[in-house]
C-alpha positions as CSV (number, residue, x, y, z in Angstrom):
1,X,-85.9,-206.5,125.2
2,X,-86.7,-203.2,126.9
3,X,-86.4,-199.6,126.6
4,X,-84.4,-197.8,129.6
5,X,-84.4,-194.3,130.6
6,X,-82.0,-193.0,133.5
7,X,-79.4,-190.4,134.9
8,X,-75.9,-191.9,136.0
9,X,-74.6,-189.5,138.1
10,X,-70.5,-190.4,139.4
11,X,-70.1,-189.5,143.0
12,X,-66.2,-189.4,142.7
13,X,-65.9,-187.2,139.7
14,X,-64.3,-188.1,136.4
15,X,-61.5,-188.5,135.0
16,X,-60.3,-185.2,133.1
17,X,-57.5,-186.3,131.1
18,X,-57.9,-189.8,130.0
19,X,-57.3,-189.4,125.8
20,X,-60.7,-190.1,125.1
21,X,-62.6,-187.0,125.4
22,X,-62.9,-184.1,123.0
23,X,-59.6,-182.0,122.9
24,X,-59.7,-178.3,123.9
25,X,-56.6,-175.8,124.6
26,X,-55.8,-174.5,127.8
27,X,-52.4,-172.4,128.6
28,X,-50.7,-174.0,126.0
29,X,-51.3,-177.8,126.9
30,X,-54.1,-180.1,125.6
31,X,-56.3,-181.4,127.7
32,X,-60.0,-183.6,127.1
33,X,-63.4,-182.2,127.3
34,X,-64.2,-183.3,131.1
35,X,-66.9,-185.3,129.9
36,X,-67.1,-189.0,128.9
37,X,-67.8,-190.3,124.9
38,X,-70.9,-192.2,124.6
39,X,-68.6,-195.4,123.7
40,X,-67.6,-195.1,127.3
41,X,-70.9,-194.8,128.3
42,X,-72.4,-198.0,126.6
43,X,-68.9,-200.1,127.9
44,X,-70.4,-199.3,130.6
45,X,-74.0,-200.3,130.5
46,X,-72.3,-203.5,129.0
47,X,-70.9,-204.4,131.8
48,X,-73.3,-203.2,134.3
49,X,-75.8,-205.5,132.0
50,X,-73.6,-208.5,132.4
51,X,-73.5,-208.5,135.8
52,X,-77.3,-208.1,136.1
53,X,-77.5,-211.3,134.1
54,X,-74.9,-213.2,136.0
55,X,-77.1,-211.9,139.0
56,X,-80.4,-213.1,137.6
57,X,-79.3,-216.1,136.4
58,X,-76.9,-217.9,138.4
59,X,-74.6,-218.7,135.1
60,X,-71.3,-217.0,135.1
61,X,-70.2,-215.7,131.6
62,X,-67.4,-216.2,130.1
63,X,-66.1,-213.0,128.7
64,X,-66.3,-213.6,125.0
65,X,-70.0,-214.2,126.0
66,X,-70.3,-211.8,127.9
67,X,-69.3,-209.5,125.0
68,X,-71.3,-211.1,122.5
69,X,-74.4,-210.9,124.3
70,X,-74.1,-207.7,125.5
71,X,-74.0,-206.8,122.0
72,X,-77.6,-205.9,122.0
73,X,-77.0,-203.8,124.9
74,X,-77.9,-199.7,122.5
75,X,-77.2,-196.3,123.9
76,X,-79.8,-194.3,122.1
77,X,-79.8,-190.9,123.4
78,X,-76.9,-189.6,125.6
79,X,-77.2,-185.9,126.8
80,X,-75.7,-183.8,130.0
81,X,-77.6,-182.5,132.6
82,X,-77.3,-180.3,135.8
83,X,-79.6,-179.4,138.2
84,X,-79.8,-178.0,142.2
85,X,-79.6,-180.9,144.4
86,X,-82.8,-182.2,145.9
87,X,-84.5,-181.2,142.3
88,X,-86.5,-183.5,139.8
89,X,-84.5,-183.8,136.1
90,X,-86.5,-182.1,133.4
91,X,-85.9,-180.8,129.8
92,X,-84.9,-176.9,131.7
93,X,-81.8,-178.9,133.0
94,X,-80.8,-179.9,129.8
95,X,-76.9,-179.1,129.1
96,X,-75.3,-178.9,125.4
97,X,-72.5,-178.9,123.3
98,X,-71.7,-174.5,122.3
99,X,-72.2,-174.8,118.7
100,X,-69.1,-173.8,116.3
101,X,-71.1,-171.4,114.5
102,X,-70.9,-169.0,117.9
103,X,-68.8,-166.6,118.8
104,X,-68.2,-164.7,122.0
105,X,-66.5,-161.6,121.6
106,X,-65.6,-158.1,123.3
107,X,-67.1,-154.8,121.5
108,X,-65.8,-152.0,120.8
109,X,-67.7,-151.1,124.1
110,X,-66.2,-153.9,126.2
111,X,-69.9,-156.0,126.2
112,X,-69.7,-159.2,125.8
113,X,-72.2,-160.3,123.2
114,X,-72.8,-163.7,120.9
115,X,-71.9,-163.5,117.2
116,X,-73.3,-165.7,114.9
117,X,-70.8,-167.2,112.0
118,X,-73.2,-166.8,108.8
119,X,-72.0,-169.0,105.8
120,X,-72.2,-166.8,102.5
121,X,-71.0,-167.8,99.0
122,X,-68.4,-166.5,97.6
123,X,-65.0,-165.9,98.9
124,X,-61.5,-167.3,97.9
125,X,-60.1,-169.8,100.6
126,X,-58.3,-172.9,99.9
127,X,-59.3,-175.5,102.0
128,X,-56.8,-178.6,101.2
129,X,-53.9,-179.3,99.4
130,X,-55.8,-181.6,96.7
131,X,-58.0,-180.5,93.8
132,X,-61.9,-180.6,94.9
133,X,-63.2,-177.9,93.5
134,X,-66.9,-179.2,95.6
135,X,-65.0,-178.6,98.8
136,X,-63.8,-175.5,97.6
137,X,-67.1,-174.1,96.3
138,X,-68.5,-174.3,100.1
139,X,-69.7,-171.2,101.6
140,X,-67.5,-169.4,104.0
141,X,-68.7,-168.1,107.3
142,X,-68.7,-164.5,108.1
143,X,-69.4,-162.5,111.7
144,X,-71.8,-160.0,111.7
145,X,-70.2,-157.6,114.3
146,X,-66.5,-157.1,115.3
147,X,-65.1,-157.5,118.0
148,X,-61.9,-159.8,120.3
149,X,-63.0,-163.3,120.3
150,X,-62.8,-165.1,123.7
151,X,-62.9,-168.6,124.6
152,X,-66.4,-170.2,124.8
153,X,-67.4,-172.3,127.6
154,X,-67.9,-176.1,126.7
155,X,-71.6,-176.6,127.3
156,X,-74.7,-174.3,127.4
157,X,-78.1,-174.5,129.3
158,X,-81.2,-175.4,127.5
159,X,-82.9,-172.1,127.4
160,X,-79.8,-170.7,125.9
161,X,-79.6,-173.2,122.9
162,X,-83.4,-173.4,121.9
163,X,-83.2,-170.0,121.4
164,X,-79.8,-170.4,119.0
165,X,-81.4,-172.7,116.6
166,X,-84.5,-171.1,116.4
167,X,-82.3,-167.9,115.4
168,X,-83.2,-165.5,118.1
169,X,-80.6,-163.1,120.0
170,X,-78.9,-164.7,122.7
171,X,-76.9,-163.2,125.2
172,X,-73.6,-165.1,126.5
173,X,-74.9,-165.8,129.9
174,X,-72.5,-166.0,132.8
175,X,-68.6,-167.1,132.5
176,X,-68.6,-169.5,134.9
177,X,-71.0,-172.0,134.6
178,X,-69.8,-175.0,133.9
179,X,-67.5,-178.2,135.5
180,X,-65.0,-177.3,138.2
181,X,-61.7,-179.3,138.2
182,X,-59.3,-180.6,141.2
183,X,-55.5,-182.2,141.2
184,X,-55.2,-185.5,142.8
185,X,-52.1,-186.1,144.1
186,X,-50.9,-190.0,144.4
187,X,-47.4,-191.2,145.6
188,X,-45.8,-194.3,146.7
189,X,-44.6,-194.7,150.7
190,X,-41.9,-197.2,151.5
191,X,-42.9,-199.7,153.9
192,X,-39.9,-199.8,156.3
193,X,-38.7,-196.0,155.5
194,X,-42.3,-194.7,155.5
195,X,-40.8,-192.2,153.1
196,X,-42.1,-191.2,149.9
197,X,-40.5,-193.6,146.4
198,X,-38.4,-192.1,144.1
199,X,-40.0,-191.9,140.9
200,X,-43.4,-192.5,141.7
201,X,-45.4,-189.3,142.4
202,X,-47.9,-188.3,139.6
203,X,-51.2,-186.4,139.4
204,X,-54.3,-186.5,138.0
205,X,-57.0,-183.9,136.5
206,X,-60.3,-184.6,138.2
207,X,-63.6,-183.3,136.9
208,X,-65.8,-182.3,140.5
209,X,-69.8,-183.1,139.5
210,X,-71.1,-182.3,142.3
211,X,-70.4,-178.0,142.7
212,X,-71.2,-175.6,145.8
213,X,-71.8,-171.8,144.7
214,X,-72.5,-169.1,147.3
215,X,-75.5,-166.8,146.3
216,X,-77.5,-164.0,148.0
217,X,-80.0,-166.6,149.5
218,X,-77.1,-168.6,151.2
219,X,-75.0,-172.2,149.5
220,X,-76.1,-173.7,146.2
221,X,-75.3,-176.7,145.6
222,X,-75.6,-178.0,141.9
223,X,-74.9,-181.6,139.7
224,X,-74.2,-182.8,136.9
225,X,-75.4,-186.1,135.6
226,X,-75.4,-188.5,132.1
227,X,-78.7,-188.8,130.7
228,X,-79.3,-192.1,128.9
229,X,-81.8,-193.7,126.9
230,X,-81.0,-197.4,126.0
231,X,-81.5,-200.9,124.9
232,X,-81.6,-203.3,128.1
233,X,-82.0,-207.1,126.2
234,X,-83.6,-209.8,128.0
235,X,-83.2,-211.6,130.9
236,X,-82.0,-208.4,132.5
237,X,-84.6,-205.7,132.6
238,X,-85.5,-202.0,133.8
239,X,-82.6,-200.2,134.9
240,X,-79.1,-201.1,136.3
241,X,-79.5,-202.9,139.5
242,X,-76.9,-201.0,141.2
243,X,-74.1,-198.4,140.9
244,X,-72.3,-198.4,137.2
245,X,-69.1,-198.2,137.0
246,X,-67.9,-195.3,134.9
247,X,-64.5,-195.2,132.3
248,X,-61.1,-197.2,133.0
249,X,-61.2,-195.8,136.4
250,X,-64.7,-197.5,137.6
251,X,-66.1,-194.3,138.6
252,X,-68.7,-195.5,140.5
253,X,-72.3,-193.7,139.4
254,X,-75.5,-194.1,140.8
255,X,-78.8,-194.5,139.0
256,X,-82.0,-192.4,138.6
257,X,-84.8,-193.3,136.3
258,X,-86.0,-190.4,133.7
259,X,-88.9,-190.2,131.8
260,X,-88.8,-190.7,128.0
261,X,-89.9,-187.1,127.2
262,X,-87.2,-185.8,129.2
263,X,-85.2,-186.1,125.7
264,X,-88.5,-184.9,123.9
265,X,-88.2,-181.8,121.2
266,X,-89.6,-178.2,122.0
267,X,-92.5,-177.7,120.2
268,X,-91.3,-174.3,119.6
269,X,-88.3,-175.2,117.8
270,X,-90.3,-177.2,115.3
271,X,-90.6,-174.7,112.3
272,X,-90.7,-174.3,108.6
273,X,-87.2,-172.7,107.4
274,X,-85.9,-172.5,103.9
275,X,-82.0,-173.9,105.0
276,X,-81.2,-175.9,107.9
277,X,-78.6,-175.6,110.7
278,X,-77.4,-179.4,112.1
279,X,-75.3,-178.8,115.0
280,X,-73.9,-182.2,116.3
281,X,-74.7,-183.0,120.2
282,X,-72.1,-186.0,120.1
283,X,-69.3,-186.8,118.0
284,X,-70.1,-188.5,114.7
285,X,-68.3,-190.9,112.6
286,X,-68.0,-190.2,108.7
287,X,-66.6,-192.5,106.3
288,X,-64.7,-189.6,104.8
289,X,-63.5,-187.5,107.8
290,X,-66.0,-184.2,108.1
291,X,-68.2,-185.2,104.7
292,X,-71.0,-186.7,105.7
293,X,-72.0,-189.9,104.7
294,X,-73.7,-190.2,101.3
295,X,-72.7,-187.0,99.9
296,X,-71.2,-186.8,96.6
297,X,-70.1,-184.0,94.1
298,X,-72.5,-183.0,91.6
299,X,-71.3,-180.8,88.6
300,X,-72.3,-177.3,87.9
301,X,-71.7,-173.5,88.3
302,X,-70.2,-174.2,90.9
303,X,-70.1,-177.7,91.8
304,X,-71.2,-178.9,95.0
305,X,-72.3,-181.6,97.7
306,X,-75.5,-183.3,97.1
307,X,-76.6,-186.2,99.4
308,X,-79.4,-187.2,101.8
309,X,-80.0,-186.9,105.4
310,X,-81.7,-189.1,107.8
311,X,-85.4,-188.5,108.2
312,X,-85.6,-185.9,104.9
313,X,-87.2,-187.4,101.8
314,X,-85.3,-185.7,99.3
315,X,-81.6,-185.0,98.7
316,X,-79.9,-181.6,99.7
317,X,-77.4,-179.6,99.1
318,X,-74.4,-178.6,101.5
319,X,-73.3,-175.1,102.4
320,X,-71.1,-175.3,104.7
321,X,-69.9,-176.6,107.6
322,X,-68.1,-175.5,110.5
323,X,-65.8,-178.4,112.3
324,X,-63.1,-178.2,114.6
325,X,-60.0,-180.3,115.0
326,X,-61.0,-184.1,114.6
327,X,-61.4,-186.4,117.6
328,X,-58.6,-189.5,117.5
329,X,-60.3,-192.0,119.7
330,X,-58.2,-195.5,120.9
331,X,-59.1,-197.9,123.8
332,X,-58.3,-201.1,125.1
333,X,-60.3,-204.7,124.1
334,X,-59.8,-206.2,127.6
335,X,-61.3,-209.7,125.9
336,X,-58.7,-210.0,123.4
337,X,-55.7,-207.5,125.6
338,X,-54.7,-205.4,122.6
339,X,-55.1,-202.2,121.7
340,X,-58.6,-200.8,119.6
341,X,-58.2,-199.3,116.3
342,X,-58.3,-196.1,116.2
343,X,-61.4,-194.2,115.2
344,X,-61.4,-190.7,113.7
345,X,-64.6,-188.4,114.6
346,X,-66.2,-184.9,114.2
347,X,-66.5,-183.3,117.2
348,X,-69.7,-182.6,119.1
349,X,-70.5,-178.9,118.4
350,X,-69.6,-179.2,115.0
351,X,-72.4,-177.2,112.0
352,X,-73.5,-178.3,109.0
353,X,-75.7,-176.0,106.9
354,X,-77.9,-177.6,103.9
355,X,-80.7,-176.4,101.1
356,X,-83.0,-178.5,99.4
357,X,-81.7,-179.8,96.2
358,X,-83.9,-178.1,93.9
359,X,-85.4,-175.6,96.1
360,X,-88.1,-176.1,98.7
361,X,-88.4,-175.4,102.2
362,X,-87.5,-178.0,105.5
363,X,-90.7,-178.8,107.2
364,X,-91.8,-178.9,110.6
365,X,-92.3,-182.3,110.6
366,X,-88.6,-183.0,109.2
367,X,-87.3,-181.2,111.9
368,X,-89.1,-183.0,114.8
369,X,-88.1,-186.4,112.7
370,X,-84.2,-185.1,112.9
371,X,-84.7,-184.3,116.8
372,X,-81.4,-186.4,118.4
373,X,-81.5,-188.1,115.2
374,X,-78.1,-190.8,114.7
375,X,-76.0,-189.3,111.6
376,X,-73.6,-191.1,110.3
377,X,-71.6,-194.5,111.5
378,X,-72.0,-195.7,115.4
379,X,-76.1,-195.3,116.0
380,X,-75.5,-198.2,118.8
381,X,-73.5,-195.8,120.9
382,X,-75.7,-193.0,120.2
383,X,-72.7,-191.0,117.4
384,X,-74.0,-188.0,115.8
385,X,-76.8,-186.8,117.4
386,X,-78.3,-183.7,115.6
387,X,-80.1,-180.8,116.6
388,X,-81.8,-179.1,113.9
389,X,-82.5,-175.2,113.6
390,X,-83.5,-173.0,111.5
391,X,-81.2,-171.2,108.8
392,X,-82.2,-168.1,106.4
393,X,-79.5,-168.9,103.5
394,X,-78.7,-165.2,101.6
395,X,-80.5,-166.7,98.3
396,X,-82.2,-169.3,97.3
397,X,-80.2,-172.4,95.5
398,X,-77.2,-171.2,94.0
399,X,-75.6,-173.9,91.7
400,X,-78.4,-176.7,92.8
């Protein structure tokens, strides 16, 4: 059994709209986050173990063996990346989920600025149609400037979210800096027409990895890769042997070893606060929809979520939390050809904001222990990773 640390990087794109990424809106149609779920991911690896195995070995596997052994095969850490081509991977070309709790807006002055969303007690909002008077005791966020909201791009750069969780200003940083898309066109010739089938000409949304930008200095090419940590079990070791293939599609990816600190917390960011921010850099998988694991109603004036989270001693209280619409995730069991069930997750970029139960502040050391910490249900396929930041609640414990 051996640790693994590498960059896949698809050389043929990805598939944009395949029902398993995370949902956005775009002119009126829903389409997936161009970027693969870490249970793709570690389907992956499986079978790219496997077949370093049946390469090793000699011994073909059967494929309920080859599912049960590959078993073992974890997806620990599971972040983006882009860099200029020809360049080394480091923690600068780290890429991450926009946090919920961020809003980019027009002023009054036609700037674009960053708004944080502030949770604050008080407020009357219903929240669901049944009587939890916990739920509805959470804090409500509230902007601290006005302004038109616009849409958000889907990742940021690591400079950009550092500097978010550990609460200083940030600016919005350019509007297009993300993934660039094509159309693939497919259709069916006849053989003895050489004409085109009726009925069979589709498309397909295509996620381009690999982007050229023109600058001042001449044509910058940049990419965009998976960054993986991971179980490999015995007899296979080290890293894939050769190209992975990626998603229903085999996207074929090539490999590139990374060094374990490349997934390592700023030292910076490791600071005493008296609430905490969790934003969630994957999906995560609650027993109860958006409550977290573990968390139970406690009585009082007013009532409220008390539970524990992973890597804090003692139990906290929950102030809010900021989730969008909830991820419905199906595949395909191609051992036993019949559809998954269906899984229901909180979507990366999702906030939670907590307090000490009792008072007391969140250490240093508690926030380097939370660091990509798994939250909830799926820590095999790396589900809810957090990244803590700080949080200045408006007063100290109210109802805990």
């Amino acid at each position: 059994m051996s640790d693994a640390c590498f960059a896949l990087l698809p050389r043929d794109g990805l598939s944009a709209k395949d029902g398993r990424g995370w949902y956005t809106s775009e002119v009126g149609r829903g389409y997936s986050l161009p970027w693969p779920l870490p249970t793709t991911v570690r389907g992956a690896l499986r079978a790219a173990w496997g077949h370093d195995v049946m390469a090793a070995t000699g011994i073909t596997l059967s494929p309920e063996t080859w599912e049960r052994r590959s078993e073992q095969v974890g997806l620990q850490r599971f972040i983006a990346l882009r860099r200029a081509l020809g360049e080394s991977f480091t923690r600068a070309h780290r890429m991450w989920p926009v946090p919920a709790d961020a809003v980019r807006v027009l002023d009054e002055r036609g700037v674009e600025c960053l708004v944080r969303l502030e949770p604050h007690p008080g407020g009357a909002m219903t929240l669901g149609p049944d009587e939890d008077d916990a739920r509805e005791a959470l804090w409500h966020p509230r902007r601290s400037a006005s302004g038109k909201p616009l849409a958000s791009p889907l990742f940021w750069p690591e400079s950009r979210m550092m500097a978010w969780l550990s609460g200083a200003p940030v600016s919005p940083g350019p509007e297009h800096e993300g993934l660039s898309q094509r159309t693939d066109i497919h259709l069916a010739i006849d053989v003895e027409t050489q004409a085109s089938q009726d009925s069979m000409l589709h498309s397909r949304e295509v996620v381009e990895l690999l982007r050229a930008q023109r600058q001042a200095g001449g044509l910058a090419v940049e990419e965009w890769a998976l960054g993986l940590s991971c179980v490999w079990p015995d007899p296979a070791s080290g890293l894939p042997r050769g190209p992975v293939g990626l998603g229903g599609r085999r996207r074929l990816s090539a490999v590139e070893r990374l060094g374990a600190e490349l997934f390592a917390m700023p030292d910076a960011l490791a600071q005493r606060t008296r609430g905490l921010r969790l934003v969630l850099a994957t999906p995560a998988e609650f027993q109860r929809g958006w409550l977290p694991d573990g968390f139970e109603r406690v009585a009082g004036a007013p009532p409220c979520y008390v539970g524990r989270l992973p890597c804090v001693d003692a139990p906290v209280v929950l102030r809010a939390a900021l989730v969008p619409r909830p991820l419905e995730v199906s595949g395909w069991d191609l051992v036993r050809r019949r559809p998954r069930p269906t899984r229901r997750w909180v979507p990366a970029g999702a906030v939670y904001f907590f307090e000490k139960h009792g008072g007391g502040d969140f250490t240093a050391d508690e926030l380097r222990a939370l660091w990509l910490a798994s939250w909830g249900g799926g820590h095999a396929e790396a589900l809810g990773q957090v990244l803590p930041g700080v949080w200045q609640p408006p007063h100290h414990g109210q109802g805990a």
